[in-house]
C-alpha positions as CSV (number, residue, x, y, z in Angstrom):
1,X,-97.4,-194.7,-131.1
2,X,-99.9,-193.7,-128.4
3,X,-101.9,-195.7,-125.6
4,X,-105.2,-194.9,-124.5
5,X,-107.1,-195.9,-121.1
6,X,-111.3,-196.0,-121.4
7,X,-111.5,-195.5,-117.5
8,X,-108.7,-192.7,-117.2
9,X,-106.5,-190.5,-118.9
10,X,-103.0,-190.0,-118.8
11,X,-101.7,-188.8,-115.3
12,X,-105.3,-189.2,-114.1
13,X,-106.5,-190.8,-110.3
14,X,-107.5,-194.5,-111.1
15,X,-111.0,-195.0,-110.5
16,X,-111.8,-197.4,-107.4
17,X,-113.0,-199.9,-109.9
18,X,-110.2,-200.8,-111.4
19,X,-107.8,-201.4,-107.8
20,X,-107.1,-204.2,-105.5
21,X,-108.1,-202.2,-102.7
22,X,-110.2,-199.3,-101.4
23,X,-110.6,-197.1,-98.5
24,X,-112.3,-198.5,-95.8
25,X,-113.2,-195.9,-92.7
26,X,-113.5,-198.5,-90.4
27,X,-110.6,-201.3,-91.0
28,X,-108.8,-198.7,-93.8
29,X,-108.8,-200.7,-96.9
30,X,-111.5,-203.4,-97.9
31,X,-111.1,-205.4,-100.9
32,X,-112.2,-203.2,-104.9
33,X,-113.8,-204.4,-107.7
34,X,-110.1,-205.4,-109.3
35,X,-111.3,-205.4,-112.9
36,X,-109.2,-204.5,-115.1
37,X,-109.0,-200.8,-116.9
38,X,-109.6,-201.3,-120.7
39,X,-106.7,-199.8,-123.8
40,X,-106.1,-198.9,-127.3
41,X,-103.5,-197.8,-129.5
42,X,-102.4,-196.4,-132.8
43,X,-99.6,-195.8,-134.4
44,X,-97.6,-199.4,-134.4
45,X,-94.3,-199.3,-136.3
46,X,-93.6,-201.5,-139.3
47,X,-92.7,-204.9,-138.6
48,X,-94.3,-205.3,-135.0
49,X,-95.2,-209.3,-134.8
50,X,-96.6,-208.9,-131.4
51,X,-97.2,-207.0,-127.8
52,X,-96.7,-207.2,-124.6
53,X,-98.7,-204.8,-121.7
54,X,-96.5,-204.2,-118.7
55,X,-98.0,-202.2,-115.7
56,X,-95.8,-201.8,-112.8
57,X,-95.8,-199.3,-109.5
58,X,-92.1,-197.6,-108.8
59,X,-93.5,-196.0,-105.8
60,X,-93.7,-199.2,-103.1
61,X,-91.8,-198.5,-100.1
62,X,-88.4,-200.3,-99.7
63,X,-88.9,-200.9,-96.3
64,X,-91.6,-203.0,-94.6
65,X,-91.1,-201.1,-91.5
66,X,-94.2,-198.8,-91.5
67,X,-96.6,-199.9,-94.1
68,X,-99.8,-200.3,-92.3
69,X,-98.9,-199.7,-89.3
70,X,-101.5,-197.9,-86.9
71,X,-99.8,-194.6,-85.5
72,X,-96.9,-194.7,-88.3
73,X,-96.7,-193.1,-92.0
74,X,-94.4,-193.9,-94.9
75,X,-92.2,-191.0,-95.6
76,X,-92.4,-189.7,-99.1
77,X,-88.7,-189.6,-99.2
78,X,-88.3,-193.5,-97.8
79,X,-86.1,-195.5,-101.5
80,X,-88.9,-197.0,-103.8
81,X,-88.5,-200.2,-105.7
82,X,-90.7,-201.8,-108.4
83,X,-94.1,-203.6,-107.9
84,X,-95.3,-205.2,-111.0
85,X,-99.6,-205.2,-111.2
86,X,-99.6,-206.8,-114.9
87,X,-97.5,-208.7,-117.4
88,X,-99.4,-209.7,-120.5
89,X,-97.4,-210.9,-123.4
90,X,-98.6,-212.7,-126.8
91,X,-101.0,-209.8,-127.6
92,X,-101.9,-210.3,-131.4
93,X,-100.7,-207.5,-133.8
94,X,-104.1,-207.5,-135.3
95,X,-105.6,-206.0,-132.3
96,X,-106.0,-202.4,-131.5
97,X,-107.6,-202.8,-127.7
98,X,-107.9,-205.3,-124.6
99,X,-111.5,-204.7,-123.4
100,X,-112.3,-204.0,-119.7
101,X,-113.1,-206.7,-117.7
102,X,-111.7,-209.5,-120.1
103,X,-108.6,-209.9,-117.9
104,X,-109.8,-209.6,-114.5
105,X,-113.3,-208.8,-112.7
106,X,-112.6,-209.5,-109.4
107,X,-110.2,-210.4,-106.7
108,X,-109.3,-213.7,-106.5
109,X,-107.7,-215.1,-103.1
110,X,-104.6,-217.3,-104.2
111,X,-104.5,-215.8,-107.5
112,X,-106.1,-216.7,-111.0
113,X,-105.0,-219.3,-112.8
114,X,-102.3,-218.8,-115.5
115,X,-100.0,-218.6,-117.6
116,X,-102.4,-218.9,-120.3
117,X,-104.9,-215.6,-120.6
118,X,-107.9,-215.0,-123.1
119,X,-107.1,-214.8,-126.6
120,X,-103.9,-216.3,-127.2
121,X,-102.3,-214.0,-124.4
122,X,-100.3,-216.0,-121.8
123,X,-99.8,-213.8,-118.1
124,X,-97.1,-213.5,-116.1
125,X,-97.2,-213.8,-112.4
126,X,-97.7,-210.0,-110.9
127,X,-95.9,-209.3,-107.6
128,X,-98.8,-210.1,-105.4
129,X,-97.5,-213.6,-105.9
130,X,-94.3,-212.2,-103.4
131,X,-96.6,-209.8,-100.9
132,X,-99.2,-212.3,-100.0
133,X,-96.3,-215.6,-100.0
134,X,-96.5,-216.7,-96.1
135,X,-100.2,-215.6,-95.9
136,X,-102.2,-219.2,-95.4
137,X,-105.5,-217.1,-97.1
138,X,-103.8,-215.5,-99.9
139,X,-100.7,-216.9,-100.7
140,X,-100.2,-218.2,-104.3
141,X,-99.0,-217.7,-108.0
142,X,-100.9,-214.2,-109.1
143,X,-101.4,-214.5,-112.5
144,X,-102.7,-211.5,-114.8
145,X,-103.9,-208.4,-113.5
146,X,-104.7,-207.4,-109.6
147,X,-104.9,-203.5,-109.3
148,X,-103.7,-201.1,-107.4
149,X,-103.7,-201.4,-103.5
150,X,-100.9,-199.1,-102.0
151,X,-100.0,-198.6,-98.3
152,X,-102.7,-196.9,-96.3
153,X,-100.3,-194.8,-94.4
154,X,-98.5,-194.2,-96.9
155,X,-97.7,-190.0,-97.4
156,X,-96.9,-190.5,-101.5
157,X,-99.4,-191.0,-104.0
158,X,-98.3,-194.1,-106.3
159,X,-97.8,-193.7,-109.9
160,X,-99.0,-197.0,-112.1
161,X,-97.2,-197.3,-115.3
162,X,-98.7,-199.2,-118.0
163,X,-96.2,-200.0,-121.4
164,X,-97.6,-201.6,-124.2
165,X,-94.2,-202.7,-125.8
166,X,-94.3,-203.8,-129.9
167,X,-92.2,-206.5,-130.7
168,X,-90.1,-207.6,-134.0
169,X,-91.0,-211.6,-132.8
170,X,-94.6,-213.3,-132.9
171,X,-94.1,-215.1,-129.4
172,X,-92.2,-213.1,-126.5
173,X,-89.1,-215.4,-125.6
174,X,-90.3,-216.4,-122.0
175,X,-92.0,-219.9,-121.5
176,X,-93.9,-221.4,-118.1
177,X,-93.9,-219.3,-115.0
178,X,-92.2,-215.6,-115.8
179,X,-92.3,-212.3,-113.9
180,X,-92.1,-208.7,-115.4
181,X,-88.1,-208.4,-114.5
182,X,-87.7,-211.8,-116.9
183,X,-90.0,-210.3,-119.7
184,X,-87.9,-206.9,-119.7
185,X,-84.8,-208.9,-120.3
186,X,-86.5,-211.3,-122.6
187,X,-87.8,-208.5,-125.0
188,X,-85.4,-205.5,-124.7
189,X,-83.8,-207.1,-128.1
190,X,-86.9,-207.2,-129.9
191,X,-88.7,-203.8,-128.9
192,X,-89.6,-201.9,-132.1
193,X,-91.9,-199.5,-130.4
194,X,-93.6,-198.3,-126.9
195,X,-95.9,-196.1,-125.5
196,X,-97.2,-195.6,-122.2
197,X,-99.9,-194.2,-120.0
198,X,-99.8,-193.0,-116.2
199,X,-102.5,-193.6,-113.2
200,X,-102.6,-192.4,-110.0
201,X,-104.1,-194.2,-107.0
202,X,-103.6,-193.2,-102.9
203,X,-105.8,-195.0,-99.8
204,X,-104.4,-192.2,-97.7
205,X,-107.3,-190.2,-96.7
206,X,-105.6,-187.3,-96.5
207,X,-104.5,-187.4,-99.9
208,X,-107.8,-188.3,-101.6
């Protein structure tokens, strides 16, 4: 089975368009586009009742510490954890693509709505929901896709993982308010197939 990205290819930069954020020369990061990048596939196994699209970033600094902070950097080698951007389940097995734009066009302060996405998808809550919780503008549940906006100070480039898992069930085994974590354990019974496709995205000048 193989994935496919319209707006990149595999192990590509991600084009500003598709992030959260951007560079900014005078306040370092100002808000993107956020829509979201468009897929295909071929190949799905015998038996696949439905899909699910994870992306997730295994690059976010464990510590809070230094992220940006004037007169600071993230060190490359500082532990990673997981930062999940999109969880999409209930894609229909009929389909071969989600189409650019159809999921997100823009960034919405307090999150869009959810759990239930465009054509019989339903959207998890992405980990925005956790970064932007104490923050009286921002704070809310994140549902569906909000793109890439990594530290600005940060001296690693982030990777951004998308897996489009196939399923042996018609409905992924999750119901109201779920995360990325909880569909990974819901699903890793039922996975008949996966492929995946890696972006790159930095808002450290000196990486660009």
């Amino acid at each position: 089975m193989k994935l496919f990205c319209t707006g990149f290819r595999d192990n590509e930069p991600i084009p500003e368009r598709y992030a959260f954020g951007m560079v900014d020369s005078a306040h370092h990061v100002a808000l993107a586009d956020n829509v979201n990048p468009g897929f295909y596939w071929s190949g799905q196994p015998e038996g696949a009742r439905s899909l699910v699209l994870i992306c997730h970033d295994p690059d976010v600094p464990s510590q809070p510490d230094d992220v940006n902070q004037e007169g600071r950097v993230v060190p490359a080698d500082l532990p990673r954890v997981d930062f999940y951007h999109w969880v999409l389940v209930d894609i229909d097995v009929d389909s071969d693509e989600l189409a650019e734009g159809a999921y997100s066009d823009a960034v919405t302060p307090g999150g869009k709505s959810g759990p239930e996405g465009p054509d019989g998808t339903r959207c998890g809550i992405n980990s925005y929901t956790d970064w932007f919780a104490g923050d009286a503008a921002m704070q809310g549940d994140y549902y569906g896709y909000d793109g890439p906006c990594p530290p600005w100070n940060d001296t690693l480039r982030h990777r951004y993982i998308f897996t489009l898992y196939v399923l042996d069930t018609e409905r992924c085994p999750v119901s109201g308010r779920f995360t990325g974590p909880e569909v990974l354990r819901a699903i890793s019974a039922h996975i008949l197939g996966q492929a995946q496709l890696t972006g790159t995205y930095t808002l450290n000048p000196a990486l660009r």
